[in-house]
C-alpha positions as CSV (number, residue, x, y, z in Angstrom):
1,X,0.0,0.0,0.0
2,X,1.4,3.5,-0.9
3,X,2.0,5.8,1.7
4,X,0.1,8.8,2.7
5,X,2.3,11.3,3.0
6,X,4.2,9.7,-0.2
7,X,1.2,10.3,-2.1
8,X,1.1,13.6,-0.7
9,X,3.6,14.9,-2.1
10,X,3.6,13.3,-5.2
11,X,0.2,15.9,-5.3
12,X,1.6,18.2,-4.5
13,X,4.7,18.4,-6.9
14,X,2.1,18.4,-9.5
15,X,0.8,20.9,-8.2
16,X,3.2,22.9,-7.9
17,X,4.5,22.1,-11.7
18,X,0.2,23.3,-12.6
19,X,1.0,26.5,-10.3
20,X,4.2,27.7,-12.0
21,X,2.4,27.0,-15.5
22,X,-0.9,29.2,-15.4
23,X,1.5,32.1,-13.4
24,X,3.6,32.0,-16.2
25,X,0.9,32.2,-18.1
26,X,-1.0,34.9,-16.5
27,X,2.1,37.3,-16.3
28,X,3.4,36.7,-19.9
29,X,1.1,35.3,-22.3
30,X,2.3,32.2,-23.6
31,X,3.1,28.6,-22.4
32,X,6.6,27.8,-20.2
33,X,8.8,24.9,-21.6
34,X,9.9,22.1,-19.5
35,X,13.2,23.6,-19.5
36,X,12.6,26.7,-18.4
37,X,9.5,25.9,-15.9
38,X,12.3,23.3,-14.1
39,X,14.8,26.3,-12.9
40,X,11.1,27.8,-11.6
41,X,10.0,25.0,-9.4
42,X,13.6,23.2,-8.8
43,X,13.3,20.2,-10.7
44,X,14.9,18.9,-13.6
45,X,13.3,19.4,-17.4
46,X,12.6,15.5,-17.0
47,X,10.4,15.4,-13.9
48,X,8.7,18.7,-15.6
49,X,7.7,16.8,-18.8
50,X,6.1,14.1,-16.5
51,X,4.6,16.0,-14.6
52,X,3.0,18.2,-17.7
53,X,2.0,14.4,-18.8
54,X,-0.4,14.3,-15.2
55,X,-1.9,17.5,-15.9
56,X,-2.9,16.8,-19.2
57,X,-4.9,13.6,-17.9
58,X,-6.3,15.6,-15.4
59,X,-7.4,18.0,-18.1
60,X,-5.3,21.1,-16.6
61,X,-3.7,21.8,-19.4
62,X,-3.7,20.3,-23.5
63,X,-0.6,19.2,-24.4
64,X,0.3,19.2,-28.5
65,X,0.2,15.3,-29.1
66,X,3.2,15.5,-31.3
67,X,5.3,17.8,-28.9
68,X,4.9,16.5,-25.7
69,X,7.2,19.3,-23.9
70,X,4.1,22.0,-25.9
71,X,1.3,23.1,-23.7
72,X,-1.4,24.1,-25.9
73,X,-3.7,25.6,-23.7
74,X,-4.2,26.0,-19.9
75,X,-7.6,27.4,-19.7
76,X,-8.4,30.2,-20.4
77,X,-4.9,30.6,-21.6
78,X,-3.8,29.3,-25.1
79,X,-0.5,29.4,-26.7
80,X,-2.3,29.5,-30.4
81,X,-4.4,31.7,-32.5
82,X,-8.1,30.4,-32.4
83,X,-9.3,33.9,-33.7
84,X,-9.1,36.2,-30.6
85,X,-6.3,38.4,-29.0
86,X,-6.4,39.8,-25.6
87,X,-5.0,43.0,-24.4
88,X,-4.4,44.3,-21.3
89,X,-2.4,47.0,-19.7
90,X,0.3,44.8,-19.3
91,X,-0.2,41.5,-21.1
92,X,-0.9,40.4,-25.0
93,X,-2.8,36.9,-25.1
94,X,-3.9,34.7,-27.4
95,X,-8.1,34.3,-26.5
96,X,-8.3,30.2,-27.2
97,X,-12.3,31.4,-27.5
98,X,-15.2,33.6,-26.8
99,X,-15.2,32.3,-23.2
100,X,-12.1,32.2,-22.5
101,X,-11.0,35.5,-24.0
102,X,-14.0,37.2,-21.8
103,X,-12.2,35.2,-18.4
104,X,-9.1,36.6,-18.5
105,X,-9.9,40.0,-16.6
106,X,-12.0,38.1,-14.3
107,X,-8.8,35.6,-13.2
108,X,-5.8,37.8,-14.0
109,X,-5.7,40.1,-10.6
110,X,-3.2,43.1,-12.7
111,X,-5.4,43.4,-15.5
112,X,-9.1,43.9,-14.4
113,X,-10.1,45.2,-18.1
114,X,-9.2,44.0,-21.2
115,X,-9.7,44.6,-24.7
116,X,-11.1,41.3,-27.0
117,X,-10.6,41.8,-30.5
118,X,-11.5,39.0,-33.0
119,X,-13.2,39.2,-36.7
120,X,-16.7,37.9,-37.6
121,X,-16.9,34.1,-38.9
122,X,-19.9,35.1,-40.7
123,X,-19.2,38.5,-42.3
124,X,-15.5,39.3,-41.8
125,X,-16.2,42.7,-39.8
126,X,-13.7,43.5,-37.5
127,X,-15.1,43.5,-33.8
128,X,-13.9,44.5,-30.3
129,X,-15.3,45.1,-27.3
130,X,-13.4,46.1,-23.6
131,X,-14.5,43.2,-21.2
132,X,-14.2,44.2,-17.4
133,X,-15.1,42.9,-14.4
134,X,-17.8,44.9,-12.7
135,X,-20.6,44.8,-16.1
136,X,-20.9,43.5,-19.5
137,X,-19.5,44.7,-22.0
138,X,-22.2,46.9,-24.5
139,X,-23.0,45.5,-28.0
140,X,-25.3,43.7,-30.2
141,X,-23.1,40.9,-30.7
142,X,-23.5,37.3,-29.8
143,X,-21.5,33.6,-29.0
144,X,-22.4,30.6,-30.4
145,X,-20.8,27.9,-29.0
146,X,-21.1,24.3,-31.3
147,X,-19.8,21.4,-29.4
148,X,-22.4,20.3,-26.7
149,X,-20.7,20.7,-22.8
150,X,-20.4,16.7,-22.1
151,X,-18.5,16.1,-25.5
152,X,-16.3,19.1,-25.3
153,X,-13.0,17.6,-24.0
154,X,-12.1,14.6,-26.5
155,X,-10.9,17.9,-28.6
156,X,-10.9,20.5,-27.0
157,X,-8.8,22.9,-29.3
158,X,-11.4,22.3,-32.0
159,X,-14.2,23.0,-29.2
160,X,-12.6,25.9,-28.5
161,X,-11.7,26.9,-32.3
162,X,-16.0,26.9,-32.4
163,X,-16.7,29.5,-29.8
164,X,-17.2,32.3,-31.8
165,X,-18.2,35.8,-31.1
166,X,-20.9,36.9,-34.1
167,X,-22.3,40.2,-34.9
168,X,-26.0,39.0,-34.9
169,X,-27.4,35.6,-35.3
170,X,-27.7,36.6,-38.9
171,X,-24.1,36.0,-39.3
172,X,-24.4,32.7,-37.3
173,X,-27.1,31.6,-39.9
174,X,-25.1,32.6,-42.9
175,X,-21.9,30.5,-41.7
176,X,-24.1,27.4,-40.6
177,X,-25.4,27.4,-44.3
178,X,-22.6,28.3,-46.1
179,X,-20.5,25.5,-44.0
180,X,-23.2,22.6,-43.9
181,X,-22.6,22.8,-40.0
182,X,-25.0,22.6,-37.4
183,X,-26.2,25.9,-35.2
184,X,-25.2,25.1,-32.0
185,X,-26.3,27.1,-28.5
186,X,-26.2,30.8,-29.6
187,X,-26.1,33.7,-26.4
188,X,-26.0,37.1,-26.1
189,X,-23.1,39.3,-24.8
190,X,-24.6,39.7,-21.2
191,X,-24.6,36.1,-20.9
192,X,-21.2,35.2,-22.1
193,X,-19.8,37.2,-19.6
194,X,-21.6,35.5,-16.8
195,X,-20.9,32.4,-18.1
196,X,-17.1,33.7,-17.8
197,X,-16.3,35.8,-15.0
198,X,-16.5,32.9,-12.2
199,X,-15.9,30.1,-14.3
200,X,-12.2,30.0,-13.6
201,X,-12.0,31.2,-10.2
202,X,-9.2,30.0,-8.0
203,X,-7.0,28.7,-11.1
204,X,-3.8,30.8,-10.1
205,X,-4.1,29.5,-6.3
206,X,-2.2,27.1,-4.8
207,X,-5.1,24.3,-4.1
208,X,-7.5,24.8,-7.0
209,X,-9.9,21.7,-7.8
210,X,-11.9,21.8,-11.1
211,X,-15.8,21.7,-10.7
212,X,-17.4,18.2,-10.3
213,X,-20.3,17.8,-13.1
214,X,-23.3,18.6,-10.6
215,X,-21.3,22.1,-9.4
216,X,-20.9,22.7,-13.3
217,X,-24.4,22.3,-14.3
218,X,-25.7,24.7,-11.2
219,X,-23.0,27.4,-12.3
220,X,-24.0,27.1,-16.1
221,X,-27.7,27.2,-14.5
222,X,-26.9,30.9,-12.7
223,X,-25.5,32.2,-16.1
224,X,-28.5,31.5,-17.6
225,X,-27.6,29.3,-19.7
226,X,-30.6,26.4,-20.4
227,X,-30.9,22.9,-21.9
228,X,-29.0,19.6,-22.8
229,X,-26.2,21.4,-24.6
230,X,-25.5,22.1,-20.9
231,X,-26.6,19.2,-19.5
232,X,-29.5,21.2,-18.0
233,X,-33.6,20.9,-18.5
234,X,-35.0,23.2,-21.0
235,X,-37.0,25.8,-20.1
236,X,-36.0,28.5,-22.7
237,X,-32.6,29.6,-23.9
238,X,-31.3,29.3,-27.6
């Protein structure tokens, strides 16, 4: 039988290995190697890499599955273009999607107001709106979002590549035809940002624990968010 405090500490050198990733993250924008993450946490690039391999299982972060020593993405953080940038006072990131892109003020304590810029899948119009933490953001545009919640994680970069911000559902209606897609769950600005600013709370503590599936569905509830693209009853929504 293992021991208890072995195990221990097996935890937590993970998490301090998931720690030193989403700080590095937060403060400049893009994804640590194994290399350099080791001289940050005092291990060697080796112990890094496997411990990078346990947080991808655990779905902390998306590793590239040719490039083992690449993190893709530590939500809400991505280290590739999936059509948004965010800018703070401080900080350029990459927006891995609609959601993610309107977290970042909300987890990052230096930049409480940021600016999300992407570009309309249905149109091409350039659109931008400053996303902070104490109201919505004005506008007429809207998300839609096309994989369903429960099959979102077998891949996730393409999940994320399809949360899109819109300029009106019109737009959302002229990509579905033109691609031969499906619509998926379509919401409006005020929404998306609820959905977002407590979504990732915690995520830069020491500690953090990702929501079980019935603490999920009650948050995604309190958004506002309804049916079984949620895993929730339906009772309005898109």
């Amino acid at each position: 039988m293992a021991d208890n405090g072995s195990a221990q500490s097996a935890a937590d050198r993970t998490e301090q290995v998931r720690l030193a990733v989403y700080t590095r993250f937060a403060s400049d924008g893009r994804a640590p190697r194994p290399a350099e993450l080791a001289t940050d946490v005092g291990r060697t690039p080796a112990e890094v890499r496997q411990e990078f391999r346990r947080l991808h299982a655990s779905r902390d972060v998306v590793l590239d599955p040719h490039d083992g020593d690449r993190i893709l993405m530590a939500h809400p953080f991505s280290a590739i273009p999936l059509g948004f940038s965010v800018m703070g006072a401080r900080t350029l990131w990459w927006g891995g999607c609609a959601w993610d892109s309107f977290a970042i003020p909300h987890l990052v304590p230096a930049e409480p107001e940021v600016l999300v810029a992407t570009a309309c899948p249905g149109c091409g119009a350039a659109l931008a709106w400053t996303v902070g933490r104490a109201a919505p953001p004005a506008g007429e545009g809207v998300a839609h979002f096309r994989t369903p919640v429960a099959d979102a994680w077998p891949d996730v970069v393409r999940t994320c590549a399809n949360q899109r911000l819109f300029c009106s559902t019109g737009c959302v209606a002229a990509l579905v035809a033109r691609d031969g897609g499906t619509r998926g769950y379509v919401m409006d600005l005020a929404t998306l940002w609820r959905l977002a600013r407590g979504w990732y709370a915690g995520r830069l503590d020491r500690g953090y624990v990702r929501r079980e599936p019935a603490s999920a569905a009650a948050y995604f509830a309190d958004a506002g968010l309804r049916g079984p693209f949620w895993g929730l009853p339906t009772d309005g929504g898109a």
